[in-house]
PyMOL Python script that loads the backbone (N, CA, C, O; Angstrom):
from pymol import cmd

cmd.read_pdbstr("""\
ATOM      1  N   UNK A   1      42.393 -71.049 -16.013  1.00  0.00           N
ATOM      2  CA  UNK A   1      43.574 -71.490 -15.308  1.00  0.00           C
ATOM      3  C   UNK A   1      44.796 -70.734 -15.802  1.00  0.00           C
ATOM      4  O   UNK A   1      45.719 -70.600 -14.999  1.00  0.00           O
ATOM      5  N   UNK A   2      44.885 -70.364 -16.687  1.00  0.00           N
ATOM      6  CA  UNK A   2      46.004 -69.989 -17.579  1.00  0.00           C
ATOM      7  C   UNK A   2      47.056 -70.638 -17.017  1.00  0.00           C
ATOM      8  O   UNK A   2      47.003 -71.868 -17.023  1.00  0.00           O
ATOM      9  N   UNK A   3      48.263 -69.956 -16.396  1.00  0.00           N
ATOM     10  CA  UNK A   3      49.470 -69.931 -16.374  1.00  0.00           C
ATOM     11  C   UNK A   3      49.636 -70.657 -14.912  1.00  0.00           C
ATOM     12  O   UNK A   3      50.443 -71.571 -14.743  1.00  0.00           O
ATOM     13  N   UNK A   4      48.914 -70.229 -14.034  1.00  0.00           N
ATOM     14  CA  UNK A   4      48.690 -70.659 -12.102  1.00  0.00           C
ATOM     15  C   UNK A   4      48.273 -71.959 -12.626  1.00  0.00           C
ATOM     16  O   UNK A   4      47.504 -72.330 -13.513  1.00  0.00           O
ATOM     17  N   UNK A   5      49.582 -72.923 -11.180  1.00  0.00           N
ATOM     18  CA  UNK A   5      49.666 -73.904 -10.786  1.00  0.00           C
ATOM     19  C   UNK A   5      48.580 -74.250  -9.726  1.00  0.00           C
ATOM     20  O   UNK A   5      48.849 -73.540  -8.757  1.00  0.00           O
ATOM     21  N   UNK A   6      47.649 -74.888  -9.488  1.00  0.00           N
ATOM     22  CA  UNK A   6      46.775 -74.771  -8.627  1.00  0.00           C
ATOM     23  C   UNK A   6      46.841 -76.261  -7.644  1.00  0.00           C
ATOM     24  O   UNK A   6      47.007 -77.301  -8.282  1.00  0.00           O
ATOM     25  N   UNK A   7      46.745 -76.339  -6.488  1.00  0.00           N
ATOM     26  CA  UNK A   7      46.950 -77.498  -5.841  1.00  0.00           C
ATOM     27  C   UNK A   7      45.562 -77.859  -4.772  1.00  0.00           C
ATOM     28  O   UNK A   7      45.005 -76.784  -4.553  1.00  0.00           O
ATOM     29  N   UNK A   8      45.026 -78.705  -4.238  1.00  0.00           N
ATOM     30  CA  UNK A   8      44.247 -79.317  -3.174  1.00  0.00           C
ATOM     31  C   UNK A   8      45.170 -79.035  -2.174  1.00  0.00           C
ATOM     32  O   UNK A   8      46.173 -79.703  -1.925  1.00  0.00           O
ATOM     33  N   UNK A   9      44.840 -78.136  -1.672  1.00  0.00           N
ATOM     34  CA  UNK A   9      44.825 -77.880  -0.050  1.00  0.00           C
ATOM     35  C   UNK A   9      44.784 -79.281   0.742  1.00  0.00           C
ATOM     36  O   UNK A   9      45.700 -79.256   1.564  1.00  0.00           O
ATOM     37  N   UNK A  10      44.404 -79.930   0.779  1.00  0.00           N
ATOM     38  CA  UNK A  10      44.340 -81.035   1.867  1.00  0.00           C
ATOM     39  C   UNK A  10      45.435 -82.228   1.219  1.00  0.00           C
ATOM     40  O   UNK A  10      46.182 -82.834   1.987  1.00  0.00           O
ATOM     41  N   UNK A  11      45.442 -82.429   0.099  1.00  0.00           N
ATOM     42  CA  UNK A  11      46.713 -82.666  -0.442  1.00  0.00           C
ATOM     43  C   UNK A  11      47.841 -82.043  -0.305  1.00  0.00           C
ATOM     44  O   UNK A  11      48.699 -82.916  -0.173  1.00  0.00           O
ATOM     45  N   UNK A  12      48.260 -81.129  -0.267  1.00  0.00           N
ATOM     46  CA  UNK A  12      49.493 -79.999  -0.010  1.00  0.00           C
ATOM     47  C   UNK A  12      49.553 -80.311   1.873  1.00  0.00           C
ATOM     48  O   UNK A  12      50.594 -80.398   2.524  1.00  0.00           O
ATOM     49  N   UNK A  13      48.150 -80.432   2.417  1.00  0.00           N
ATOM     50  CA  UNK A  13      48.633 -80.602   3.792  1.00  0.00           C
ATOM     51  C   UNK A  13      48.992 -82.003   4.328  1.00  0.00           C
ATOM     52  O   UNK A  13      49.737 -82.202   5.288  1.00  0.00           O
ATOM     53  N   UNK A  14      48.499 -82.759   3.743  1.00  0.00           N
ATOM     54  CA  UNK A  14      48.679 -84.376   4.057  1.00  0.00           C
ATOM     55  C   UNK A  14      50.403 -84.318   3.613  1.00  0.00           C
ATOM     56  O   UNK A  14      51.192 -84.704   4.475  1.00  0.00           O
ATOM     57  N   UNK A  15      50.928 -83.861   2.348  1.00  0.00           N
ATOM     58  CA  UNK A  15      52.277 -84.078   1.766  1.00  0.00           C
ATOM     59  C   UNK A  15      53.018 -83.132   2.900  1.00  0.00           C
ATOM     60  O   UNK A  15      54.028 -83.826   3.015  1.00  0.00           O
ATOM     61  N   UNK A  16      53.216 -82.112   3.758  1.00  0.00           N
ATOM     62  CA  UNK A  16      53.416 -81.786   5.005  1.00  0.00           C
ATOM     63  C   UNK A  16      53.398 -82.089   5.899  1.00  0.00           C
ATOM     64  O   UNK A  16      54.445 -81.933   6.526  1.00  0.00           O
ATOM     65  N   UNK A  17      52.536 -82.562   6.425  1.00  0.00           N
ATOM     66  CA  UNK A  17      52.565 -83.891   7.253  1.00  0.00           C
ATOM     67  C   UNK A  17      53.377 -84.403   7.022  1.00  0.00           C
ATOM     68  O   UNK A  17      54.474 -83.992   7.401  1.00  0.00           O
ATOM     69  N   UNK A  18      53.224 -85.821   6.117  1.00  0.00           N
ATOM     70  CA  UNK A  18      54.346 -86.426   5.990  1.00  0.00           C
ATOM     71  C   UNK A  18      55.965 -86.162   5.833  1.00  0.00           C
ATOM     72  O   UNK A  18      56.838 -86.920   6.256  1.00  0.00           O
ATOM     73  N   UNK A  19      56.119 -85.248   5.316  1.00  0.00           N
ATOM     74  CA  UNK A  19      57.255 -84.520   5.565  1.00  0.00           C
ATOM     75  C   UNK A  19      57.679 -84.165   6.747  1.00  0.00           C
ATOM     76  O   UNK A  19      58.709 -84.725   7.123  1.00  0.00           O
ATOM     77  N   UNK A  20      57.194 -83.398   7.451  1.00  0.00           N
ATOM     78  CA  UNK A  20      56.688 -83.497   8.743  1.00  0.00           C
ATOM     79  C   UNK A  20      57.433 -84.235  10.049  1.00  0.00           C
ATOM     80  O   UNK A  20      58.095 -83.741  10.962  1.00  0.00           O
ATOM     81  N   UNK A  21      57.029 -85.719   9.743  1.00  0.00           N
ATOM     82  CA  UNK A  21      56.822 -86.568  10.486  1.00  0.00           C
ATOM     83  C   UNK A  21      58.342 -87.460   9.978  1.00  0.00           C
ATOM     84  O   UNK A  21      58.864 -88.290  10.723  1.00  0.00           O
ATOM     85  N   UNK A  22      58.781 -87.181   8.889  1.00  0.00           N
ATOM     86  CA  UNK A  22      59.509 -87.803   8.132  1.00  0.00           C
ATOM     87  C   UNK A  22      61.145 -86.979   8.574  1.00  0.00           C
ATOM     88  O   UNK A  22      62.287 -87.438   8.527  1.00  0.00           O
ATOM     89  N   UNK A  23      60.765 -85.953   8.891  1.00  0.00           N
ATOM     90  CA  UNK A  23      62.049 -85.141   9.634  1.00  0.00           C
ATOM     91  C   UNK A  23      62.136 -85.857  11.068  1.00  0.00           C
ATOM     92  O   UNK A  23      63.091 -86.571  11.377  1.00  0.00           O
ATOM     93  N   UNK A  24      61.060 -85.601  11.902  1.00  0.00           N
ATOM     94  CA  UNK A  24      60.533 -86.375  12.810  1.00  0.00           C
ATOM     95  C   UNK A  24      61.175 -87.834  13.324  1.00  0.00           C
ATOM     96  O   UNK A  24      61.794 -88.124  14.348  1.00  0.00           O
ATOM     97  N   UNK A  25      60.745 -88.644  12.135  1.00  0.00           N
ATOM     98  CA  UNK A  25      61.913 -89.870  12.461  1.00  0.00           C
ATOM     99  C   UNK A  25      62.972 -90.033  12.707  1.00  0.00           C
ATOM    100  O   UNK A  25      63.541 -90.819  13.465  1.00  0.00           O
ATOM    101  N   UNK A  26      63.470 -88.880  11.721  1.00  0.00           N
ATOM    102  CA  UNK A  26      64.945 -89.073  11.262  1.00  0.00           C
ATOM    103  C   UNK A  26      65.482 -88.056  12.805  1.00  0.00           C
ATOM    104  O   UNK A  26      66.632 -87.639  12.939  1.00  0.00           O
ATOM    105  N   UNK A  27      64.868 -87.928  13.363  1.00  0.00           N
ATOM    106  CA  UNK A  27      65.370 -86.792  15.045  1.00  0.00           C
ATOM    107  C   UNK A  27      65.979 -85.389  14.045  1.00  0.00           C
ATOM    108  O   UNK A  27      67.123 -84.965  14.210  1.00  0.00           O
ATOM    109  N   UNK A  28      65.365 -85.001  13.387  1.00  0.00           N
ATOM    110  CA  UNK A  28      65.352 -83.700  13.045  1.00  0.00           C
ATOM    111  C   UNK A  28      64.272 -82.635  13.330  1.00  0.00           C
ATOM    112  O   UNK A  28      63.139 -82.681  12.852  1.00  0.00           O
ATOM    113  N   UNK A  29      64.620 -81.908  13.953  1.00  0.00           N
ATOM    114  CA  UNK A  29      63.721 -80.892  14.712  1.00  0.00           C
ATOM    115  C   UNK A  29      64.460 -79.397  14.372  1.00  0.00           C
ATOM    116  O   UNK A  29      65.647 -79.076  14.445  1.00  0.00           O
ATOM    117  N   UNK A  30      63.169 -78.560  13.940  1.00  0.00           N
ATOM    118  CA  UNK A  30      63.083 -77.152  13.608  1.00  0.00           C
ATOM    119  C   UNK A  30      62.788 -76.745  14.862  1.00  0.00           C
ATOM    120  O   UNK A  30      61.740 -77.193  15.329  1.00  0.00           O
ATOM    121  N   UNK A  31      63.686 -75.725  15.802  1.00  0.00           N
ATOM    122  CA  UNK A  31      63.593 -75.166  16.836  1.00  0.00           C
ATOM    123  C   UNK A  31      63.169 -73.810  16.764  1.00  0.00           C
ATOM    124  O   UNK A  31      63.966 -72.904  16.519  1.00  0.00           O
ATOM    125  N   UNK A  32      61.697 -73.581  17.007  1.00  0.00           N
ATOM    126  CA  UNK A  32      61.370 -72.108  16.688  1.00  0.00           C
ATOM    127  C   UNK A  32      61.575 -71.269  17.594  1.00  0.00           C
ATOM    128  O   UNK A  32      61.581 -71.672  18.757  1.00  0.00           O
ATOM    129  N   UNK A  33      61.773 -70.050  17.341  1.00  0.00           N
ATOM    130  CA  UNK A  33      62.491 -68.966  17.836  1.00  0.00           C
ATOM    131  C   UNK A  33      61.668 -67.760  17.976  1.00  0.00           C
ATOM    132  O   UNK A  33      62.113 -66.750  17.430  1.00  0.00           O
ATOM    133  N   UNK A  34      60.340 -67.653  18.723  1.00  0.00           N
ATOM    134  CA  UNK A  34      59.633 -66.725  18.668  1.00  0.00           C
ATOM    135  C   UNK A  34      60.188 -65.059  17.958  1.00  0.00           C
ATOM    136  O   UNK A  34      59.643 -64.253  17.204  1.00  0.00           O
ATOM    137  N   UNK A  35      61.479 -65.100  18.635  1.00  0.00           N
ATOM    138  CA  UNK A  35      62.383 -63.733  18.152  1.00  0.00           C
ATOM    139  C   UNK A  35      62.338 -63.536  16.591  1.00  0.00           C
ATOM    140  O   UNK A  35      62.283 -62.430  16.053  1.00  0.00           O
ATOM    141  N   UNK A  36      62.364 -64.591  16.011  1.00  0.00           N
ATOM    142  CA  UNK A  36      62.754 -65.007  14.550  1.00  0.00           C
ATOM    143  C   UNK A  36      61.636 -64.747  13.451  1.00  0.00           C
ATOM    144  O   UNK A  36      61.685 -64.645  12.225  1.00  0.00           O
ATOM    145  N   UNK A  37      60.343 -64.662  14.624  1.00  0.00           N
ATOM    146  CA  UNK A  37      59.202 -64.878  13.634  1.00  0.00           C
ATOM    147  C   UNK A  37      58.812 -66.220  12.564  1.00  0.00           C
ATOM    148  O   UNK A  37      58.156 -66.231  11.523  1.00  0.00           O
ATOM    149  N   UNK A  38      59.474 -67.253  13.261  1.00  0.00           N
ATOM    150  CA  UNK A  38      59.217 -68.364  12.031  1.00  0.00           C
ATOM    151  C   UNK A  38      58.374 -69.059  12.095  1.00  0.00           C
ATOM    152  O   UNK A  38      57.727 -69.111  13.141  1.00  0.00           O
ATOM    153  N   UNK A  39      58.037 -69.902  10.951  1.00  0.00           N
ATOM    154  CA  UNK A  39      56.983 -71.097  11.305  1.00  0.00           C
ATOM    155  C   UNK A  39      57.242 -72.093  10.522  1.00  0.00           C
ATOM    156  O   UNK A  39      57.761 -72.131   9.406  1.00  0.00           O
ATOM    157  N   UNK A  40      56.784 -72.996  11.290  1.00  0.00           N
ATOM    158  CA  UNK A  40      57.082 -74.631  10.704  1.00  0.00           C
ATOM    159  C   UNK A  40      56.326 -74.092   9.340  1.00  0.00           C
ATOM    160  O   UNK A  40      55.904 -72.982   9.014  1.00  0.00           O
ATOM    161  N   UNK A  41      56.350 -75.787   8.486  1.00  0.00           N
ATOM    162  CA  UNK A  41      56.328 -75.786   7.256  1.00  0.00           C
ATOM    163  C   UNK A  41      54.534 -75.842   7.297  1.00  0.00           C
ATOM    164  O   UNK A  41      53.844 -75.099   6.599  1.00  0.00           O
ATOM    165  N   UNK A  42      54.056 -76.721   8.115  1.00  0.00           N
ATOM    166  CA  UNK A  42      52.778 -76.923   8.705  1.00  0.00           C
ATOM    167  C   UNK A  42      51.906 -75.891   8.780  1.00  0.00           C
ATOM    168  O   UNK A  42      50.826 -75.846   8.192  1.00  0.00           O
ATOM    169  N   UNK A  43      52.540 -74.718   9.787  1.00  0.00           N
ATOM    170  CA  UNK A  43      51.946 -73.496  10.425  1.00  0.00           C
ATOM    171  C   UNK A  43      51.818 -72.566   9.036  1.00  0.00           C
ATOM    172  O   UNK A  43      50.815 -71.930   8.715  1.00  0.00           O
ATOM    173  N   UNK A  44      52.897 -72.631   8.397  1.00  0.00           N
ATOM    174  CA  UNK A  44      52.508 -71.411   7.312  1.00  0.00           C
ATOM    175  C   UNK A  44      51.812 -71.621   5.815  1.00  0.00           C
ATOM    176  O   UNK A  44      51.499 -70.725   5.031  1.00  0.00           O
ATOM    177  N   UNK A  45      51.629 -73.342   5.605  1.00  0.00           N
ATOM    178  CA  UNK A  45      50.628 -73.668   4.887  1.00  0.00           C
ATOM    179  C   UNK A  45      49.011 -73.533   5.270  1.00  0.00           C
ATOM    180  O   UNK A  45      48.119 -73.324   4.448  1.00  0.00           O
ATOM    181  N   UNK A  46      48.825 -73.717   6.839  1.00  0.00           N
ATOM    182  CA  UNK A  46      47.948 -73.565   7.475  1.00  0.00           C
ATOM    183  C   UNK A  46      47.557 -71.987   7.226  1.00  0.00           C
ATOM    184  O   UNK A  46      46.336 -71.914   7.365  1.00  0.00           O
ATOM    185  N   UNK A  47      47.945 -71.070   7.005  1.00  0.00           N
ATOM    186  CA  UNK A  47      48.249 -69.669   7.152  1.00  0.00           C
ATOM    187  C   UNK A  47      47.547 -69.287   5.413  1.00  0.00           C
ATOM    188  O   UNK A  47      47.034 -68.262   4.966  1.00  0.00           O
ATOM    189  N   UNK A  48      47.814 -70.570   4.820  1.00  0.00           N
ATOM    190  CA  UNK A  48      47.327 -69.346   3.523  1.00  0.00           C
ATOM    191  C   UNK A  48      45.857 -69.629   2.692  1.00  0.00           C
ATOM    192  O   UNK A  48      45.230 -70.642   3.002  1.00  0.00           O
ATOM    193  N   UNK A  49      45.285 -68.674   1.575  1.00  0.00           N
ATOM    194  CA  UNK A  49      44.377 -68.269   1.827  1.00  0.00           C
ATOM    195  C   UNK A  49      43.534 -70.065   0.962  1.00  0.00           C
ATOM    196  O   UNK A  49      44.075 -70.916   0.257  1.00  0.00           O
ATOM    197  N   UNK A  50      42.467 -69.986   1.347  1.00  0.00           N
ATOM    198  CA  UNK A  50      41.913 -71.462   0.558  1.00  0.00           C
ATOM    199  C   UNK A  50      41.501 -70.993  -0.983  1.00  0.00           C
ATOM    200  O   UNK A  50      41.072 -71.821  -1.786  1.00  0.00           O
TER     201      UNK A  50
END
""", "prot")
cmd.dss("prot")
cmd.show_as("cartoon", "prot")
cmd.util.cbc("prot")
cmd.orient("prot")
């Protein structure tokens, strides 16, 4: 392990989610911008390697 922080993937995605959903309530919305290249917080956890 040395020095790397290592996390559960499905944990890291459940805590996204909720986050998520938690913007969600509150009527906060990330408006993506194809031009921009961005991605939700969701999409780019989804994105990395297992």
């Amino acid at each position: 392990m040395g020095k790397l922080v290592r996390f559960n993937l499905d944990e890291v995605m459940a805590w996204a989610r909720r986050c998520s959903k938690e913007m969600e309530d509150h009527g906060i919305e990330v408006a993506q911008d194809p031009r921009q290249d961005r991605r939700s917080l969701l999409q780019a956890i989804a994105k990395l390697p297992a």
